[in-house]
N, C-alpha and C positions, 0 to 999 in steps of 0.2 A: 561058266561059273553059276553056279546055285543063287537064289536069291537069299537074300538076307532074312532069317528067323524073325517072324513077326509077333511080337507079345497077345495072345489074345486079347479080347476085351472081357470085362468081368463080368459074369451069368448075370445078376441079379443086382438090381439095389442096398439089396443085404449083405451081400459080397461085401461090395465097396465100403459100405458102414461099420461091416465088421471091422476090415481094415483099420479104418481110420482109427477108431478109437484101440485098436489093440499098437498103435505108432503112435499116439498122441503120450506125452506125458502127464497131461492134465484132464480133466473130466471134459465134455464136448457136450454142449445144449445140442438139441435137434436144427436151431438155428446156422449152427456152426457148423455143422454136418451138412445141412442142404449148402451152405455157402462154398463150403469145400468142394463139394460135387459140380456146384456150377463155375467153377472156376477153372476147372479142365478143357478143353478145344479141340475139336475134330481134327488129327493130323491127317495127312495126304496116304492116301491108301487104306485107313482104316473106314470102317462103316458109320457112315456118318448119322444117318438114321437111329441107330441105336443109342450111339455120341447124344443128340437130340434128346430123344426120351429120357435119361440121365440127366442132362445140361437143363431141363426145363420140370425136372422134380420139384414136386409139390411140398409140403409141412406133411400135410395128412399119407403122403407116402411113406416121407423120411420116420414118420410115426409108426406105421405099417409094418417097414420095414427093420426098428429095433426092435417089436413088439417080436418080429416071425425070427429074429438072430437070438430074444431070450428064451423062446421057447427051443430053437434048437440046440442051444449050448444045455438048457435044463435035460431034454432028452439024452443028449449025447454023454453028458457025464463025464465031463473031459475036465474036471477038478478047480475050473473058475465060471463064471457066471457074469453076465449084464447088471448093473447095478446103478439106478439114478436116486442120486443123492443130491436134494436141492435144485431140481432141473437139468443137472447135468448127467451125464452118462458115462458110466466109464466100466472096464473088464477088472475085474476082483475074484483073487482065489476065497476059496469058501471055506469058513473059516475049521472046517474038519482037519484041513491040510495045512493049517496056522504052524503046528508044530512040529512040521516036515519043510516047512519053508524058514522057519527062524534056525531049524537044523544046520540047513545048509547053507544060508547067509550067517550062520553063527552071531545070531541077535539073541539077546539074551530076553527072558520075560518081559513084556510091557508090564510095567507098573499101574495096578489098579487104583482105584478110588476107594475112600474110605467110606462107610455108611454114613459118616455126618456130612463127606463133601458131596456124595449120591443124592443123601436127604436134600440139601440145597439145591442141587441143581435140578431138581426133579420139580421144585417149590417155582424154580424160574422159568422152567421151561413150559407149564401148565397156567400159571398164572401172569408172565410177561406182557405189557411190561410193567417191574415190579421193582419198587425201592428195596433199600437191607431194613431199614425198618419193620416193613412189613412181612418178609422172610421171617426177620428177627420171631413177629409177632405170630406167627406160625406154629414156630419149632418151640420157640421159649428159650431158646438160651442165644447167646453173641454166635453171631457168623462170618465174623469181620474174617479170620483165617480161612475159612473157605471158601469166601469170597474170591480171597487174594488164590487162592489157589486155583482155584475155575479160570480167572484171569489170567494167570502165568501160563496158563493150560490153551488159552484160547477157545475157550468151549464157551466162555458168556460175553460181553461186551457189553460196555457202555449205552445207553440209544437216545438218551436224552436227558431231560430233566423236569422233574415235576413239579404243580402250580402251588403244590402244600408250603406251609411256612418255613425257610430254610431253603428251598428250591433241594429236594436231596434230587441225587444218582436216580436214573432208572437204569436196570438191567435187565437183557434179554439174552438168547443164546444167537452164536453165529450159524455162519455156515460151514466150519469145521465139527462142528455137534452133528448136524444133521449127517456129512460125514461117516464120523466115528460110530455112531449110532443103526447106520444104515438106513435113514430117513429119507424118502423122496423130499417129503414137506413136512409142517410142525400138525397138519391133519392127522397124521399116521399115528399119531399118541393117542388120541383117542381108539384107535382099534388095538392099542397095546392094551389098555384096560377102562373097559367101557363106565367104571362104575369115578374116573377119575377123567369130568369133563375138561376140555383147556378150553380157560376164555377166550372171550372175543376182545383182540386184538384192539380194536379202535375203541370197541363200547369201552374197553380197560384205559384205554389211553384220552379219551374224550372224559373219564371221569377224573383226572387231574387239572382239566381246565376250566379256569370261573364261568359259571353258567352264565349263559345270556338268558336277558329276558324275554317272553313272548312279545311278538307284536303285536297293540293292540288294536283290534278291530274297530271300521268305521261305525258301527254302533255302539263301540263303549266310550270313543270317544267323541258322541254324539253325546253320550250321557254324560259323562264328566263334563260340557261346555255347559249344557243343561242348567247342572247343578251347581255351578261358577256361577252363571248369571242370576240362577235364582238368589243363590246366597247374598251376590251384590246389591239386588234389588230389596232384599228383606232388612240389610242392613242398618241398623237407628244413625241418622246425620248425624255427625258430629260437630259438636256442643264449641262455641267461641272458647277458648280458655278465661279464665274469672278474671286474670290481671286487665286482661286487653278491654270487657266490661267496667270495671271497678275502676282503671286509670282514665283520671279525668283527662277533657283534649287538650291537644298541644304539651302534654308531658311525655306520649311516648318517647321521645327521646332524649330524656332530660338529662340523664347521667351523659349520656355525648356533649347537650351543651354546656354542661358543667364544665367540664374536662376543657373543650374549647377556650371558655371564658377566663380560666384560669389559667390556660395558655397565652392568652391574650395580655390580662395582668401583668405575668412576670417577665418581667423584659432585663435583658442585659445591657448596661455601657459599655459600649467596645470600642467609642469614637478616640482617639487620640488626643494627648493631653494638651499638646498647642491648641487644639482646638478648644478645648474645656477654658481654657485661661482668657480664650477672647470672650467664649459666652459668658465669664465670668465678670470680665470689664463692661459687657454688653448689660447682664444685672445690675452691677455697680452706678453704672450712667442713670439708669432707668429709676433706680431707687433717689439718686440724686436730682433727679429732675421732677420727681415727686415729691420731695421734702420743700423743692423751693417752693412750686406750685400751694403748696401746703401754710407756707408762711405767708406769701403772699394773699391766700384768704383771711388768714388772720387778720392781717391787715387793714 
């Protein structure tokens, strides 16, 4: 018996990358790609050395290697193309043959954008990240509906919130824009029209938060103690207040012992009335033994 048909191994790195992303469903970083590759294992009988070289690919290969599958699918003319959109990688027909392929999937026209929801997102995508307010302040008219439509759309999203009063929305575009668009990154706008620079992303977003102050150096706050002390030291003593002069001693606290002494005064009988009737007979006695005493000088 014959031995059993052996699968080659694949020429080239390119090979294999082509591969992958023409089986993947989803777009594939270059990360994904070399993870893929090394994730394969030398079986028994094949060449293992080459297995190796593969198995222990580099970034700057796997980079090499899509760069040399875009030039060869550009050459070769075979009606799709390499296309990374957002870091990822992926095979995309070109769009001459859009209306040969919606032919034959029977898809009917994508629906376009309107020039007022174009105008908007063109507003966000160059000057992100960006409130409606400030779009608003742009265009000059509401763009609350275009908004809502770029949303529905998935082309902008939400990314935060700003330190202005009210805390509004900020809006930026996703990574289905860059997508749709054929954007590697949100750099590429500026080579779409040089004369429309896109901001800087952080200086944009560092400008809705409350500034901090500088710190200040040990020479200014050498002068500020300076000028502390001098000013303590020039200041006029302050002056007794005129009552505490003018009030003679021993009255500062006269109105307290007023208040006491007439606490002292008013006293309450709270003693019980058997008692009141003895001290009563106790006066009684007392007044009677002075009256005799009394007569008796007369006497």
């Amino acid at each position: 018996m014959s031995d059993d048909v052996k699968i080659p191994l694949p020429g080239s790195l390119q090979e294999i990358v082509g591969s992958l992303l023409f089986a993947s469903e989803t777009p594939l970083t270059a990360a994904e790609l070399r993870e893929a590759v090394k994730a394969v294992e030398c079986e028994e009988g094949e060449n293992e050395e080459i297995m190796e070289v593969y198995r222990t690919c580099t970034s700057r290969e796997v980079e090499a290697a899509l760069k040399g599958l875009e030039k060869a699918l550009d050459v070769a003319g075979c009606g799709f193309a390499l296309v990374c959109t957002g870091g990822a990688y992926r095979l995309q027909t070109k769009p001459s043959c859009g209306r040969y392929v919606r032919a034959m999937l029977k898809m009917d026209r994508p629906s376009r954008l309107g020039r007022a929801s174009l105008e908007t997102l063109a507003i966000i995508a160059y000057r992100q990240p960006i409130t409606k307010s400030e779009v608003e302040g742009i265009r000059g008219v509401d763009v609350s509906a275009n908004i809502k439509t770029l949303m529905d759309l998935q082309l902008i999203r939400l990314v935060g919130k700003s330190e202005l009063p009210g805390h509004p929305f900020l809006y930026g575009t996703t990574a289905l824009f860059l997508e749709h668009f054929g954007l590697a990154s949100l750099q590429q706008l500026n080579e779409l029209d040089p004369t429309l620079q896109r901001s800087n992303p952080k200086a944009k977003a560092a400008s809705y938060k409350k500034p901090v102050p500088p710190a200040k150096t040990e020479l200014e706050q050498a002068a500020e103690e300076a000028a502390a002390e001098e000013a303590a030291a020039n200041a006029p003593a302050e002056a007794p207040a005129e009552d505490a002069q003018d009030a003679p001693e021993g009255e500062e606290e006269l109105e307290g012992v007023k208040v006491e002494k007439e606490r002292d005064d008013f006293f309450i009988d709270d003693t019980p009335d058997e008692f009141d009737d003895e001290d009563e007979e106790e006066e009684e006695d007392e007044f009677d033994e002075e009256d005799e005493e009394g007569d008796e000088d007369e006497e």
